[in-house]
N, C-alpha and C positions, 0 to 999 in steps of 0.2 A: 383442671377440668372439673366443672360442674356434676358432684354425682349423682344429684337429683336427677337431673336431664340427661348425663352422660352416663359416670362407671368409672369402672375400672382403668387404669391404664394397659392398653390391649399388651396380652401377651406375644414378647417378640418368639414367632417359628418358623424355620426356614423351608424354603422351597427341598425338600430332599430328593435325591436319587431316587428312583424304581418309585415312585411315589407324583404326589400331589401335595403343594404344600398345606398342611395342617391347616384351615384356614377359620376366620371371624374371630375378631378380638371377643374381647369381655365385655366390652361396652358399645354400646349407641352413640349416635353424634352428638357431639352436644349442642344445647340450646342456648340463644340470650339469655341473659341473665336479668339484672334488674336494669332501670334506664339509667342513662351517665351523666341526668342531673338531676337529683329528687330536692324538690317541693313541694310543702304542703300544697295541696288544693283545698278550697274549701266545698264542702260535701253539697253535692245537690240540693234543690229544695225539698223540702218534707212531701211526703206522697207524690213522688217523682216517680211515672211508671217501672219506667226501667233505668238502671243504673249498671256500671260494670266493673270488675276487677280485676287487676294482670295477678293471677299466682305464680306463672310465670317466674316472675320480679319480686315474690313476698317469699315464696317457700324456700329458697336460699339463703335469706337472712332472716328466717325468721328463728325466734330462741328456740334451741335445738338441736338446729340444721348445723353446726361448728362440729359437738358432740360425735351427733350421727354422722358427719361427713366422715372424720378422723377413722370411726370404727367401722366404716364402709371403707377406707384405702386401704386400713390393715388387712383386712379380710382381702381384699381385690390382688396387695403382693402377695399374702400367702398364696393363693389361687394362681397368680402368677409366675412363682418358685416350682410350684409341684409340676405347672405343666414345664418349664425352660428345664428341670430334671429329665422329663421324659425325650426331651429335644436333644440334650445332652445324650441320653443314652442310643437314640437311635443314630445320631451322628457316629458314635464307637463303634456300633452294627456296622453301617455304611465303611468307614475306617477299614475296619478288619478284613470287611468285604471286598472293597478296595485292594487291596495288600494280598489277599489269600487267590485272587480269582483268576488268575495264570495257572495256578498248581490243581485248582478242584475242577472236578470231572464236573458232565452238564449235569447230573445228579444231585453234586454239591452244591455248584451253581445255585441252583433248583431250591435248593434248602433254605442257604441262606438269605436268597432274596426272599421267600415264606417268611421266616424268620424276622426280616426289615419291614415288610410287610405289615403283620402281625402287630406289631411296635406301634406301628403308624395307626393303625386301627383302634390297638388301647388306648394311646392317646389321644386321638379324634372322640371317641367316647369318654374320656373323662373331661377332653372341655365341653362335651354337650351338656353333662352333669353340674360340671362347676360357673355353666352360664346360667340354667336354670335355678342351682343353689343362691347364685349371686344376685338375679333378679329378687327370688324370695328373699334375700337379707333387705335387699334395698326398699321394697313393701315395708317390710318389718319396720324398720328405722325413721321413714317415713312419716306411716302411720299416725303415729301421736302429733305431730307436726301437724297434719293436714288435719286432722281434727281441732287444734287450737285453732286452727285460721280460719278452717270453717265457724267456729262457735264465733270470731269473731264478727267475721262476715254478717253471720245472721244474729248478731247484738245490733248490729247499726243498720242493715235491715227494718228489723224490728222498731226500732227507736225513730226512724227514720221516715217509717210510715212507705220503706217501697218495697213495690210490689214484687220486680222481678230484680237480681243479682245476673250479669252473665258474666263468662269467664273469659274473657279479651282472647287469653291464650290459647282457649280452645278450637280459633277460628274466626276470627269477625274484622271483616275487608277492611271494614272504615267505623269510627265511634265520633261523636260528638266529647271531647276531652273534658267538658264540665261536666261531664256524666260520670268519671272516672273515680274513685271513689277508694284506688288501691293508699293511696297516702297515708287515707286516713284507718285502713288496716293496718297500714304498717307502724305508726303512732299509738293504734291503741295495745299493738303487740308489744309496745315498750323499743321501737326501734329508734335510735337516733339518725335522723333522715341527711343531718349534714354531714357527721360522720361517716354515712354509707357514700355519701357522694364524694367525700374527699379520700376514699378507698383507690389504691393505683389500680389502675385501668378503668376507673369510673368516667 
């Protein structure tokens, strides 16, 4: 999974008794990634109004993104341990519950569904905690990334005499593909374009 565009691998929680299952993974769905046959293009003419770029397709490979991915999974299973603990623990609840609920009056009954309850609730609030946490790392790590690419960007921009940059991926129905202009970011980022295309699943 992509965790630029994705995340975490969602943490598995089950459906429980007296309850609602614990629900939303850690992660978003994922996105395409880059295209599954990269060649160079060669770059528009010089003071071409607008031209456009897939980041899409650049911020996953671009240098970095390896780094930052590795130290976003580790973080995504810790997050995912602590909450499959809590899963673990209210399952015992449920268990005991199970086993005991012939012999307790509707009082104790009473209790220990509270009790299982309660459970479910602390742990519904600490994956709300650890998806916000975990969006914030993914910002964090990001970051310096999409600032190289940007600088890139606006070096060949600049050099190039055009005017306007759009981001393919942020929405645009149809482009004229000599307008495209992501290769030659990925070239100056130092990527090797045959390499990424002979990558399995490319």
């Amino acid at each position: 999974m992509n965790w630029i565009h994705g995340g975490a691998r969602p943490a598995v929680m089950r459906a429980l008794a007296l309850g609602s299952l614990i629900a939303g993974p850690l992660a978003g769905q994922e996105q395409p990634g880059a295209p599954a046959t990269l060649e160079a293009i060669p770059l528009p003419p010089e003071g071409t109004p607008i031209v456009y770029v897939n980041t899409q397709a650049i911020l996953p490979v671009a240098p970095g993104a390896d780094s930052a991915g590795a130290a976003f999974q580790r973080l995504s299973l810790e997050f995912e341990g602590e909450l499959e603990v809590f899963a673990a623990e209210i399952d015992s609840l449920i268990a005991a519950y199970q086993q005991q609920q012939s012999l307790l009056d509707p009082a104790g009954r009473q209790q220990k569904e509270q009790e299982i309850r309660n459970k479910q609730q602390e742990a519904a609030g600490r994956q709300q905690e650890l998806n916000v946490e975990l969006d914030r790392r993914r910002a964090e790590l990001l970051e310096p990334i999409v600032v190289r690419v940007n600088e890139v960007i606006e070096e060949i921009r600049a050099e190039r005499s055009y005017s306007i940059v759009l981001d393919i991926a942020a929405g645009v129905v149809a482009a004229d593909t000599s307008l495209d202009i992501t290769t030659a970011v990925l070239e100056r980022l130092g990527v090797d374009l045959a390499a990424l295309s002979a990558l399995p699943g490319s």
